[in-house]
Backbone and ligand atoms as CSV (ligand in chain L), in Angstrom:
chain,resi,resn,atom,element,x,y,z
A,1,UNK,N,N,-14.344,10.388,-17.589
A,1,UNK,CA,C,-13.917,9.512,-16.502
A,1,UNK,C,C,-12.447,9.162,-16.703
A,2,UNK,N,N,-12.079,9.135,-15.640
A,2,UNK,CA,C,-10.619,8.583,-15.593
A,2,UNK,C,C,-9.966,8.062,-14.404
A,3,UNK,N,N,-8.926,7.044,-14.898
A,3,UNK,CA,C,-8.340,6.652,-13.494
A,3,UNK,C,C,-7.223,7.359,-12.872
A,4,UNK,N,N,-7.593,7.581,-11.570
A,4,UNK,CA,C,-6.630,8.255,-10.626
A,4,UNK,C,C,-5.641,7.016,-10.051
A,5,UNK,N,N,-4.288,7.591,-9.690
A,5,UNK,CA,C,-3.541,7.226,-9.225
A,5,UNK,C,C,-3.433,6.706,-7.601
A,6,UNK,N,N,-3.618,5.439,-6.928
A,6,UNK,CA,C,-3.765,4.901,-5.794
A,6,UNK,C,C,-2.459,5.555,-4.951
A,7,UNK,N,N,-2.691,6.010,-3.416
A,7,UNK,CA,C,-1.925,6.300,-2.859
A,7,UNK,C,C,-1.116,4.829,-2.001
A,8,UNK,N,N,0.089,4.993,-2.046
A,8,UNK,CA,C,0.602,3.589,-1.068
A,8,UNK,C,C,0.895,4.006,0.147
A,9,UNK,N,N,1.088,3.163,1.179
A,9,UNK,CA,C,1.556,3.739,2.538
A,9,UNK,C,C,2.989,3.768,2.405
A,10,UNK,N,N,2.674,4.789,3.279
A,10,UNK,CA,C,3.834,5.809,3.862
A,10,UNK,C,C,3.565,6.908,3.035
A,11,UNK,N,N,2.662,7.343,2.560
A,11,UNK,CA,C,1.899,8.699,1.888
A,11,UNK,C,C,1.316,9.292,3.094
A,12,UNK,N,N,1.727,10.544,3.606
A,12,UNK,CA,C,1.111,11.175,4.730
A,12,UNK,C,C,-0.466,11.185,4.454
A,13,UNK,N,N,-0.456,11.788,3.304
A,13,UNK,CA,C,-2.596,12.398,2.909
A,13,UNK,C,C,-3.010,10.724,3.435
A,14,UNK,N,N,-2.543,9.458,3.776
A,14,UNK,CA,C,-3.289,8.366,3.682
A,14,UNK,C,C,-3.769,8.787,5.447
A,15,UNK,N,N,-2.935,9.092,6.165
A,15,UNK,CA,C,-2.966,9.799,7.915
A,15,UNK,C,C,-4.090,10.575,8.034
A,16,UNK,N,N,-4.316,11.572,7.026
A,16,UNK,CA,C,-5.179,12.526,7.239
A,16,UNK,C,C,-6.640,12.708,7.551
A,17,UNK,N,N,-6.860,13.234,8.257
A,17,UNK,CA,C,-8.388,13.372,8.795
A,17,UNK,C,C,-9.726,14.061,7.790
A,18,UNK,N,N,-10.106,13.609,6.321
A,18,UNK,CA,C,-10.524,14.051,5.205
A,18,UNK,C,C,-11.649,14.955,5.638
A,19,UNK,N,N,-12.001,15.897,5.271
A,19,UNK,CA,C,-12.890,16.661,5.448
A,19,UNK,C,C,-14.334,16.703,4.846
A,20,UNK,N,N,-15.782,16.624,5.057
A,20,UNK,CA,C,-16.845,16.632,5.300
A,20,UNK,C,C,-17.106,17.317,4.057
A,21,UNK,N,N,-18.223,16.932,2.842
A,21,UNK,CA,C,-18.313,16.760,1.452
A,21,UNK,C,C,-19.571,18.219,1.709
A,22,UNK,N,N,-19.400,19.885,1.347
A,22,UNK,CA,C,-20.758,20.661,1.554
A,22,UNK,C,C,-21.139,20.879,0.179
A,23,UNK,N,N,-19.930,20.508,-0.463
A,23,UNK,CA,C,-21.328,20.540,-2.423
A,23,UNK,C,C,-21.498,19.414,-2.944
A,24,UNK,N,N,-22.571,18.969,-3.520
A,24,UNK,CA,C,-23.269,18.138,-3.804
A,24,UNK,C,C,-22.970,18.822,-5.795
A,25,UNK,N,N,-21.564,18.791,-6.193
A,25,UNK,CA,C,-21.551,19.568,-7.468
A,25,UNK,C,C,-20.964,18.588,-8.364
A,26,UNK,N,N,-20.337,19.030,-9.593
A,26,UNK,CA,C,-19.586,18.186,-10.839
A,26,UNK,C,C,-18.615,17.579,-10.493
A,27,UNK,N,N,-17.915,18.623,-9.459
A,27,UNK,CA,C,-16.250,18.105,-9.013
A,27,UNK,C,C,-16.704,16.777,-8.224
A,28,UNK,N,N,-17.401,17.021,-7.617
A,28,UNK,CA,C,-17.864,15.174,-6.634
A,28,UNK,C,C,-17.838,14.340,-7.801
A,29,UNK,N,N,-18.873,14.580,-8.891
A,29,UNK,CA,C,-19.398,13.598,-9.402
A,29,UNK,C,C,-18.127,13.046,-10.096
A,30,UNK,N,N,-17.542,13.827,-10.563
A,30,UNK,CA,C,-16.312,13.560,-10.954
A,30,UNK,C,C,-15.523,12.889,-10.036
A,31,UNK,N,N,-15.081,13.361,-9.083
A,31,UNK,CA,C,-14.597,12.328,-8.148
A,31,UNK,C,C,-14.883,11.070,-8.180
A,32,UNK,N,N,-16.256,10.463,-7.835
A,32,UNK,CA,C,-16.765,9.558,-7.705
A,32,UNK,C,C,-17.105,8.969,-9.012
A,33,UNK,N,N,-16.882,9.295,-10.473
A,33,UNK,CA,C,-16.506,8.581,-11.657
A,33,UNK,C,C,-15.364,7.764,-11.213
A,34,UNK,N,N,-14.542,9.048,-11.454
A,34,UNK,CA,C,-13.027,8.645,-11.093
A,34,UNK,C,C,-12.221,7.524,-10.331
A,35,UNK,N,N,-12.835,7.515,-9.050
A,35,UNK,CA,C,-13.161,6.320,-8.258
A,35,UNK,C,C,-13.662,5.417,-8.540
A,36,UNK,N,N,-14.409,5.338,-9.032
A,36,UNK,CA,C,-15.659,3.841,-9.832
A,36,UNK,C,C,-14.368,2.962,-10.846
A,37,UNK,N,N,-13.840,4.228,-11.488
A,37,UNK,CA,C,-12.518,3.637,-12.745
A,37,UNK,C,C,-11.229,2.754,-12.118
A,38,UNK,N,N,-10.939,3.682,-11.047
A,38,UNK,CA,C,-10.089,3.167,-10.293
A,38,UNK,C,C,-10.026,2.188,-9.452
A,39,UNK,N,N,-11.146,1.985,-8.639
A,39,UNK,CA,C,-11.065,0.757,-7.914
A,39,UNK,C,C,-11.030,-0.336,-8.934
A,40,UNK,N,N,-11.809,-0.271,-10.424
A,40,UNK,CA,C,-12.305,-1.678,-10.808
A,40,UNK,C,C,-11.267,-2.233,-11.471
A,41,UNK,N,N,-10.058,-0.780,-11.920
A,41,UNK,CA,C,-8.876,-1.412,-12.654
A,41,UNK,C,C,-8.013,-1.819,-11.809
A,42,UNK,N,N,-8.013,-1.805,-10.299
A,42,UNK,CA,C,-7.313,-2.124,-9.216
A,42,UNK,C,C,-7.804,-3.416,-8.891
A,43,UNK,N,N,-8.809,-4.025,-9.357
A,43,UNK,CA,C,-9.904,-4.762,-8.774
A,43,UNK,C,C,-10.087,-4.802,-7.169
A,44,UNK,N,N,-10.624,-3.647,-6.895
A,44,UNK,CA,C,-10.776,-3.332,-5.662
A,44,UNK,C,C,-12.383,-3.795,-5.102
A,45,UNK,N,N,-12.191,-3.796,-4.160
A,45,UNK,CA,C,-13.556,-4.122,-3.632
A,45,UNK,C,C,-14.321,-2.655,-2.711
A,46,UNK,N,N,-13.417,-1.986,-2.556
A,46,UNK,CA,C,-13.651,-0.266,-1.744
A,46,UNK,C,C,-12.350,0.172,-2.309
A,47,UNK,N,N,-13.340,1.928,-2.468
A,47,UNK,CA,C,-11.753,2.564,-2.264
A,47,UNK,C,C,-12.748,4.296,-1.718
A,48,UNK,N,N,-11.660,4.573,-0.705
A,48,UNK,CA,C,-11.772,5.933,0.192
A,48,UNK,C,C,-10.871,7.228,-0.920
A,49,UNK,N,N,-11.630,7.745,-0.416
A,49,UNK,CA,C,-11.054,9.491,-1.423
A,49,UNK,C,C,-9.534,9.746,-1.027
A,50,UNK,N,N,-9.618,9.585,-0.108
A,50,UNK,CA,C,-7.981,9.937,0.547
A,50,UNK,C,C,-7.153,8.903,-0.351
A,51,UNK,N,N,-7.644,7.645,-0.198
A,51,UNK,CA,C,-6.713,7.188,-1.614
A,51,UNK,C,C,-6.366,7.242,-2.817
A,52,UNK,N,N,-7.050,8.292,-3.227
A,52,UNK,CA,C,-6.606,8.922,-4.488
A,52,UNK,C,C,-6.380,10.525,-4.158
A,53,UNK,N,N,-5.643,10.973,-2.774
A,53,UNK,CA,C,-5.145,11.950,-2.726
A,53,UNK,C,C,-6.058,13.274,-2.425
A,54,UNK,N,N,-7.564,12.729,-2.166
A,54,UNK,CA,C,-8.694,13.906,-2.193
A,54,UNK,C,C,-8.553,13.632,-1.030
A,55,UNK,N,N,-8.673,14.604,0.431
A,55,UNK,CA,C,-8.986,14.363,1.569
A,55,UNK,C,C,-10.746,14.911,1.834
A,56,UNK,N,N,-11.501,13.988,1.031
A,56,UNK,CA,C,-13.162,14.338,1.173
A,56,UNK,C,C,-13.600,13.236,1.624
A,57,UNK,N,N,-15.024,13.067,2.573
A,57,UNK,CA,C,-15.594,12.024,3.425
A,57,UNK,C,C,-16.225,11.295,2.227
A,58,UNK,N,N,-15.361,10.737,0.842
A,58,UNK,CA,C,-16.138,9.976,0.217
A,58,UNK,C,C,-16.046,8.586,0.196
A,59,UNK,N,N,-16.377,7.657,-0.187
A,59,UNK,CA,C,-16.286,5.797,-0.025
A,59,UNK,C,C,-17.124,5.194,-1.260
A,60,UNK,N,N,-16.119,5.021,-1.729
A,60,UNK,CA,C,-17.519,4.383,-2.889
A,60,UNK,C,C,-17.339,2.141,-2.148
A,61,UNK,N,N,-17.827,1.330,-3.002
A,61,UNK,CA,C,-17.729,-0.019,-2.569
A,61,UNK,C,C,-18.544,-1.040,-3.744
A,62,UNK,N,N,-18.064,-1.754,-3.936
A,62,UNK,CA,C,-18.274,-3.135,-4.896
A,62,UNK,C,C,-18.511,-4.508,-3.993
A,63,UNK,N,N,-19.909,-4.689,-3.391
A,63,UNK,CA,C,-20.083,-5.915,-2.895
A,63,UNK,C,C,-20.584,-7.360,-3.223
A,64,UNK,N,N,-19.830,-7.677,-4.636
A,64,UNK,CA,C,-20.659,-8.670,-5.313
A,64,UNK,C,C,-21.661,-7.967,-6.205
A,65,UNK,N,N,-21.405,-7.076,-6.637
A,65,UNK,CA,C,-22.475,-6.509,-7.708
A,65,UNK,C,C,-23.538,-5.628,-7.140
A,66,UNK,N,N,-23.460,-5.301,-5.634
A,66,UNK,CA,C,-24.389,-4.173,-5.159
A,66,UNK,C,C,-23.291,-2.647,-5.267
A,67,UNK,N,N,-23.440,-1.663,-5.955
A,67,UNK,CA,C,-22.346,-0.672,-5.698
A,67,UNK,C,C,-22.984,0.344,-4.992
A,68,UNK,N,N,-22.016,1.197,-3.662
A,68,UNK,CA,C,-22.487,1.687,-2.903
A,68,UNK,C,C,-21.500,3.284,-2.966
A,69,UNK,N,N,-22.190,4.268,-3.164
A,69,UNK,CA,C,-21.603,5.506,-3.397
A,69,UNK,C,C,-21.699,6.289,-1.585
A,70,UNK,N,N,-21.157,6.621,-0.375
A,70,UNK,CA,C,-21.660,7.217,0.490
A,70,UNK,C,C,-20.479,8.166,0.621
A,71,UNK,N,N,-20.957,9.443,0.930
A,71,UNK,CA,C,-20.619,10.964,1.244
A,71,UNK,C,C,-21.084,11.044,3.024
A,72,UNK,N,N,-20.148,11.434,3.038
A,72,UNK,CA,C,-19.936,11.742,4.549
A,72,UNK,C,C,-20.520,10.880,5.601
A,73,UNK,N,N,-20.564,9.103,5.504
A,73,UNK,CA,C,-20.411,8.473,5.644
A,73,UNK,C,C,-20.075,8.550,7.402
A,74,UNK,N,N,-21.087,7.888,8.349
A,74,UNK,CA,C,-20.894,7.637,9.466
A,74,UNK,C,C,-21.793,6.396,9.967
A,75,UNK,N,N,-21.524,6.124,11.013
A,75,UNK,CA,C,-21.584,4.384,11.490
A,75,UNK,C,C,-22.675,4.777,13.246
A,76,UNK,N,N,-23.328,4.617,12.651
A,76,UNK,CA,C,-24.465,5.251,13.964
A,76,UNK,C,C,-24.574,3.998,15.003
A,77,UNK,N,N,-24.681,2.728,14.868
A,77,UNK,CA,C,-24.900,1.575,15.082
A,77,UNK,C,C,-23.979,0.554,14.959
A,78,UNK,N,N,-23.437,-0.239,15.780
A,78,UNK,CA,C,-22.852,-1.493,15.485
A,78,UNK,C,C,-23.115,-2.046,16.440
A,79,UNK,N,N,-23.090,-3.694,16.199
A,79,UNK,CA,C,-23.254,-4.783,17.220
A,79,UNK,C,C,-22.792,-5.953,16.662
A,80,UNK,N,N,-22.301,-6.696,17.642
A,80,UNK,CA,C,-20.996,-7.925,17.789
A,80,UNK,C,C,-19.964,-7.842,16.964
A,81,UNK,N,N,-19.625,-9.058,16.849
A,81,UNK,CA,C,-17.949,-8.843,16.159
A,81,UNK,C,C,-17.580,-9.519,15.275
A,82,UNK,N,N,-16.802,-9.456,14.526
A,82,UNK,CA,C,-16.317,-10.516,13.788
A,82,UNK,C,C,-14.762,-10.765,13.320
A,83,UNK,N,N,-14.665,-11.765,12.908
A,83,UNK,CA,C,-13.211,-11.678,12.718
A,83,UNK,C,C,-12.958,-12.281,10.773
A,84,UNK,N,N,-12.033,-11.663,10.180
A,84,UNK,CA,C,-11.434,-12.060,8.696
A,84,UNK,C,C,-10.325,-11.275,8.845
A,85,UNK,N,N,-10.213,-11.727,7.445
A,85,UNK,CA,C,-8.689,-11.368,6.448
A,85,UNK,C,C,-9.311,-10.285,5.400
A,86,UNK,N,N,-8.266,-8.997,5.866
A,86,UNK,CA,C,-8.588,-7.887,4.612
A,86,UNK,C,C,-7.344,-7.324,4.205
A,87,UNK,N,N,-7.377,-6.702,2.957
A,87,UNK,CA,C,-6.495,-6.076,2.309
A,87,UNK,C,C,-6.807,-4.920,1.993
A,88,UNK,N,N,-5.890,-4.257,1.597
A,88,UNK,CA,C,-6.079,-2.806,1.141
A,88,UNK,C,C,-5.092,-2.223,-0.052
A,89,UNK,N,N,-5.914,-1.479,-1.308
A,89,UNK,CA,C,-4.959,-1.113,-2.374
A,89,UNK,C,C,-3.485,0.317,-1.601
A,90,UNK,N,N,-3.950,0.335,-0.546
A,90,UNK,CA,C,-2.582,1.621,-0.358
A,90,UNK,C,C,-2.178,0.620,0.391
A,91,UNK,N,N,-2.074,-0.751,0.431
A,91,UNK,CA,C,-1.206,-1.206,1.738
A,91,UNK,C,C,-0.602,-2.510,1.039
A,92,UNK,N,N,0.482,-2.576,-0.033
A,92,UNK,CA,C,0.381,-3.883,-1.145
A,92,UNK,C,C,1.233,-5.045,-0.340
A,93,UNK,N,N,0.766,-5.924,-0.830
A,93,UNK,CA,C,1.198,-7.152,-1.057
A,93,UNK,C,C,0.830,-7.658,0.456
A,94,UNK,N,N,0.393,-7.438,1.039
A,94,UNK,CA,C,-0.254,-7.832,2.456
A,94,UNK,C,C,-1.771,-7.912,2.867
A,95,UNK,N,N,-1.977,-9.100,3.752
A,95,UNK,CA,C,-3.303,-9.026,4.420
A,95,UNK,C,C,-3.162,-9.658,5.406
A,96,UNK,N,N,-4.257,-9.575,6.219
A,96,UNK,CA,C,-4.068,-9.840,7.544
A,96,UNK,C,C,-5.587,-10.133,8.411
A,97,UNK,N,N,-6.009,-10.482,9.956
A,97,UNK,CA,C,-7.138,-10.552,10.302
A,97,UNK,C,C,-7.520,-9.721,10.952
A,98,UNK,N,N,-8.835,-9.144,10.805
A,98,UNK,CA,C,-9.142,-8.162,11.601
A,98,UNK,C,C,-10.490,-7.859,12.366
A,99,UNK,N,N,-10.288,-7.682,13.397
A,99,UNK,CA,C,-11.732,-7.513,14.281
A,99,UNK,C,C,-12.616,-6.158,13.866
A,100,UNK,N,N,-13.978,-6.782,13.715
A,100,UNK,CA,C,-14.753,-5.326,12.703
A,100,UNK,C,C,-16.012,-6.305,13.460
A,101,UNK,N,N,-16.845,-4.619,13.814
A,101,UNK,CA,C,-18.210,-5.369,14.007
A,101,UNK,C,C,-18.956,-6.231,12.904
A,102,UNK,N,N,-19.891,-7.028,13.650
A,102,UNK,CA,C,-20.640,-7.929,12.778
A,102,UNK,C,C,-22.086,-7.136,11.635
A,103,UNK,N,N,-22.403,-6.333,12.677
A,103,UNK,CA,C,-23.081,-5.388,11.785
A,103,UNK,C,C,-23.483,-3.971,12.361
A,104,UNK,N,N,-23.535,-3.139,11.311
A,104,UNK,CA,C,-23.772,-2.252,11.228
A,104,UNK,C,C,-24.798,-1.153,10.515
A,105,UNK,N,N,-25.242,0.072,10.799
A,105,UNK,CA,C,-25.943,1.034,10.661
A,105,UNK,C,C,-24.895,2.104,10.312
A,106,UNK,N,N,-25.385,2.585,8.668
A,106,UNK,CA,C,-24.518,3.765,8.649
A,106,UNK,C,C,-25.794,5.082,8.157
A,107,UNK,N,N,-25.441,6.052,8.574
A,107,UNK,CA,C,-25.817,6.957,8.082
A,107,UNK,C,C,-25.184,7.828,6.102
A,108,UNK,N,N,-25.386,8.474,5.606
A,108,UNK,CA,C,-24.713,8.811,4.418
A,108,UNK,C,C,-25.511,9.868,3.663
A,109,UNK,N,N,-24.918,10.345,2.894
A,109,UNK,CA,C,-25.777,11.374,1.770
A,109,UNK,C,C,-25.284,10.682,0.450
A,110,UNK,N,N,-25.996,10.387,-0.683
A,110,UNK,CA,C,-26.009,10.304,-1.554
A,110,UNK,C,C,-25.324,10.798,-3.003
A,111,UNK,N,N,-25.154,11.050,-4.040
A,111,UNK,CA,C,-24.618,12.010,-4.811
A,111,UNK,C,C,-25.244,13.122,-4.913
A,112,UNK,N,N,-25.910,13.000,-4.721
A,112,UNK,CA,C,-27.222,14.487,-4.819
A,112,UNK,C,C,-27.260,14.993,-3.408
A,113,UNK,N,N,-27.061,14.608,-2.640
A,113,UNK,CA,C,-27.006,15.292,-1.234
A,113,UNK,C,C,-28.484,14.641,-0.438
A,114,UNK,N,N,-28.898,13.575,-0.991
A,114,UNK,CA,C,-30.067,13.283,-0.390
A,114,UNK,C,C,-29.495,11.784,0.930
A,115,UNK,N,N,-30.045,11.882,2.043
A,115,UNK,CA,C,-29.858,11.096,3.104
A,115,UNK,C,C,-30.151,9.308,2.666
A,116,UNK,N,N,-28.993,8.505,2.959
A,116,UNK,CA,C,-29.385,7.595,3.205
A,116,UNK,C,C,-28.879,6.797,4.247
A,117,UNK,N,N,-30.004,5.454,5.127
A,117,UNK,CA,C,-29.241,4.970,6.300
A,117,UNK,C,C,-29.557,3.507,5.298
A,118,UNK,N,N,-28.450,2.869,6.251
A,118,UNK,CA,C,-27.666,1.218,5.318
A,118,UNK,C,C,-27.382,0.858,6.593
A,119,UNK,N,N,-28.067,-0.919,6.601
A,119,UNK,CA,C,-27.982,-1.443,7.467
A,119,UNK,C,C,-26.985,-2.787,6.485
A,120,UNK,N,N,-26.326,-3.340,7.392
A,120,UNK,CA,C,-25.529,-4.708,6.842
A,120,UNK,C,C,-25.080,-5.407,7.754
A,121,UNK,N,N,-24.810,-6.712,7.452
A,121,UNK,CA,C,-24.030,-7.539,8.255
A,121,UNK,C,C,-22.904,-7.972,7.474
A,122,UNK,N,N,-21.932,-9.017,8.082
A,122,UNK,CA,C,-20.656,-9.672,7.492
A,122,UNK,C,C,-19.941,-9.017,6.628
A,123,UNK,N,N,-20.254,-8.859,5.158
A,123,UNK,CA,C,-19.109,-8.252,4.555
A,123,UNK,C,C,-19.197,-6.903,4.578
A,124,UNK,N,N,-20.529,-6.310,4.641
A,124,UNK,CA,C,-21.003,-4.945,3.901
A,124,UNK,C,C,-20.182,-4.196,5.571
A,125,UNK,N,N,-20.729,-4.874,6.676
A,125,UNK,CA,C,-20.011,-3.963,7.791
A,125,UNK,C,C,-18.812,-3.846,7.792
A,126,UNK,N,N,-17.762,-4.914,7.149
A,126,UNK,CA,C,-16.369,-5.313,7.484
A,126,UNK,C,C,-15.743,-3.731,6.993
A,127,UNK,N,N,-16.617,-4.096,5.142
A,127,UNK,CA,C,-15.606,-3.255,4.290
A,127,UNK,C,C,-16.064,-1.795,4.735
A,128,UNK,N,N,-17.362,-1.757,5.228
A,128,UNK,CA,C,-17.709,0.164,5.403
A,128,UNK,C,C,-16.853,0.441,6.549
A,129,UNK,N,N,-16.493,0.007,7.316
A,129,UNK,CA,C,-15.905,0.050,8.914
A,129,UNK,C,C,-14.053,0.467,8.671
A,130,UNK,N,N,-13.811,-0.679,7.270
A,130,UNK,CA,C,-12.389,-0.372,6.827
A,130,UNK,C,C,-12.299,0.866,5.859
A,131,UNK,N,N,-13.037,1.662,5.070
A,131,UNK,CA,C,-13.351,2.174,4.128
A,131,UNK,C,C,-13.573,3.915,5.008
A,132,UNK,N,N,-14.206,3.625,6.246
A,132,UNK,CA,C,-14.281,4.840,7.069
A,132,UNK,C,C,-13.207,4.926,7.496
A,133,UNK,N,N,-12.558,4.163,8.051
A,133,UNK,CA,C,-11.408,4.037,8.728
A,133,UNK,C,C,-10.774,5.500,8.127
A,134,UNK,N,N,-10.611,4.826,6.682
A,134,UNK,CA,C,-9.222,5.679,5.925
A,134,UNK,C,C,-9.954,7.414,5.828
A,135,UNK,N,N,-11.089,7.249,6.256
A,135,UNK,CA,C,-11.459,8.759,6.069
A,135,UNK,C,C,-10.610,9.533,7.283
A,136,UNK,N,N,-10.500,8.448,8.441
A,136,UNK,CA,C,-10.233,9.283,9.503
A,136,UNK,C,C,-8.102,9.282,10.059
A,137,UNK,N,N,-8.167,8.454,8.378
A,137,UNK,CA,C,-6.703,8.211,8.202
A,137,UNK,C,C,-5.987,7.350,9.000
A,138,UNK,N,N,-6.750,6.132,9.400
A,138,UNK,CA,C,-6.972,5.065,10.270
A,138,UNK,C,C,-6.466,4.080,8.786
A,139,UNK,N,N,-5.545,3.101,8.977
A,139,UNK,CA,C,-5.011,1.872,8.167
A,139,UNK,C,C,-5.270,0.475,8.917
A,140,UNK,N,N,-5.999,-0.371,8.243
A,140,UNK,CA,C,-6.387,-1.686,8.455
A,140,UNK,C,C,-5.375,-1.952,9.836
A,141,UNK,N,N,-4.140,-1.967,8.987
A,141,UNK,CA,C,-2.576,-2.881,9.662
A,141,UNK,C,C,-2.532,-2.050,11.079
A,142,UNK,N,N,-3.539,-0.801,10.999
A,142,UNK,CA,C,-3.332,0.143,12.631
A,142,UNK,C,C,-4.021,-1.149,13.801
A,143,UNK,N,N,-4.653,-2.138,13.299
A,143,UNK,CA,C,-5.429,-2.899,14.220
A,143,UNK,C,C,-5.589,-3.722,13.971
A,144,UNK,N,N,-4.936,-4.556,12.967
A,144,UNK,CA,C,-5.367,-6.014,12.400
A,144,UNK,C,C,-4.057,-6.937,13.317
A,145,UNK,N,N,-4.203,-8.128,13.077
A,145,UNK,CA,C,-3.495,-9.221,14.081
A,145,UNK,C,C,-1.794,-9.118,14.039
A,146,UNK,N,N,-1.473,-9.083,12.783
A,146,UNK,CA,C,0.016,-8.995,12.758
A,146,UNK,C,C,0.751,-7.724,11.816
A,147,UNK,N,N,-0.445,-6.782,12.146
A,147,UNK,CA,C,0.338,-5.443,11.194
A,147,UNK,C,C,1.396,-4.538,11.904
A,148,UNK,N,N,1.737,-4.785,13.350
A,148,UNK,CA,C,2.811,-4.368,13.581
A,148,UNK,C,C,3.861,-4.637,12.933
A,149,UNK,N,N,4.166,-6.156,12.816
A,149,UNK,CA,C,5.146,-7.051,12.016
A,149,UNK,C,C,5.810,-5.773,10.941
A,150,UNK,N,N,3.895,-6.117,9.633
A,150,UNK,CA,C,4.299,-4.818,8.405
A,150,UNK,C,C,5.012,-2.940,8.880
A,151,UNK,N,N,4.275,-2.668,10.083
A,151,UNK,CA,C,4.521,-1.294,10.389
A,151,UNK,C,C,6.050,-1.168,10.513
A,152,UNK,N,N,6.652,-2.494,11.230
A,152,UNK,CA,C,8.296,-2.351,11.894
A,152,UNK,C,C,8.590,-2.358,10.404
A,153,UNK,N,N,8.486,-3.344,9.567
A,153,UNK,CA,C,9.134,-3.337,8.130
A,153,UNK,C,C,9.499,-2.573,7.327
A,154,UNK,N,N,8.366,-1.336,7.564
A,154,UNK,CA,C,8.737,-0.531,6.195
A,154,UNK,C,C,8.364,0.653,7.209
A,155,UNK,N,N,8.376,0.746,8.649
A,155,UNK,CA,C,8.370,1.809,9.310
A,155,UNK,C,C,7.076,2.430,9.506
A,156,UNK,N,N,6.963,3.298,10.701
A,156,UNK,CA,C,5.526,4.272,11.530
A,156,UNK,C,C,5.641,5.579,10.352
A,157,UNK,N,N,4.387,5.051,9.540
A,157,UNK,CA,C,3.983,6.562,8.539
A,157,UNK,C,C,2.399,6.466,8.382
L,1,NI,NI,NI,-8.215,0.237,2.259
């Protein structure tokens, strides 16, 4: 296991549209070590593959001590809304509020390639909703209350 290096914005691969996980092999698992190391020395609460430079549909997540590994990761279901303050390790020293459904239904495969669906409300939807996002190379600040502000600052990347 080891820790990988967090991507910051204005890293193009953070833009990128990550591509759909078809082996269920070592290199994942590895990945998803790798990730486990990295978010916790970041003290992260999620971190997406693209942020460590892999463009694969992976998401791992730390919700208070439930940890959630999902591969190719999609959102079948949502209903109402909610509003908070989130941050992100490729986006430093900033946070902001952001509208994310209240809950959600995701679909996922497992490390082994076996199916699972995850239902949540409040936090578990906030962070899977921000966490997909970056699969599809979507950034919090693309839709949160005052991330234009950050975008003019350090510029459209
Ligand atoms: Ni993030």
């Amino acid at each position: 296991m080891a820790k990988r290096k967090v991507l910051k914005y204005g890293d193009e691969r953070l833009r990128k549209v990550a591509k759909n996980v078809a082996d269920f092999d070592d290199d994942l698992f590895q990945l998803l070590d790798d990730m486990r190391d990295t978010m916790y020395a970041n003290n992260g609460m999620g971190l997406a593959a693209p942020q460590v430079g892999v463009l694969k549909r992976v998401v791992i997540m730390d919700l208070g001590g439930s940890f959630f590994e999902l591969i190719n990761p999609e959102i079948v279901r949502c209903e109402g809304e909610q509003e908070d303050e989130e941050g992100c390790l490729s986006v430093p020293n900033f946070s902001d509020i952001v509208k994310r459904p209240e809950k959600v239904t995701v679909k996922a495969k497992d490390r082994y390639g076996y199916d699972l669906e995850i239902s949540g409300e409040k936090y578990f939807a906030r962070c899977v909703s921000h966490e997909i996002d970056h699969l599809n190379g979507v950034l919090y600040i693309d839709k949160s209350k005052n991330g234009k502000k950050y975008i003019e600052k350090y510029g459209k990347k």
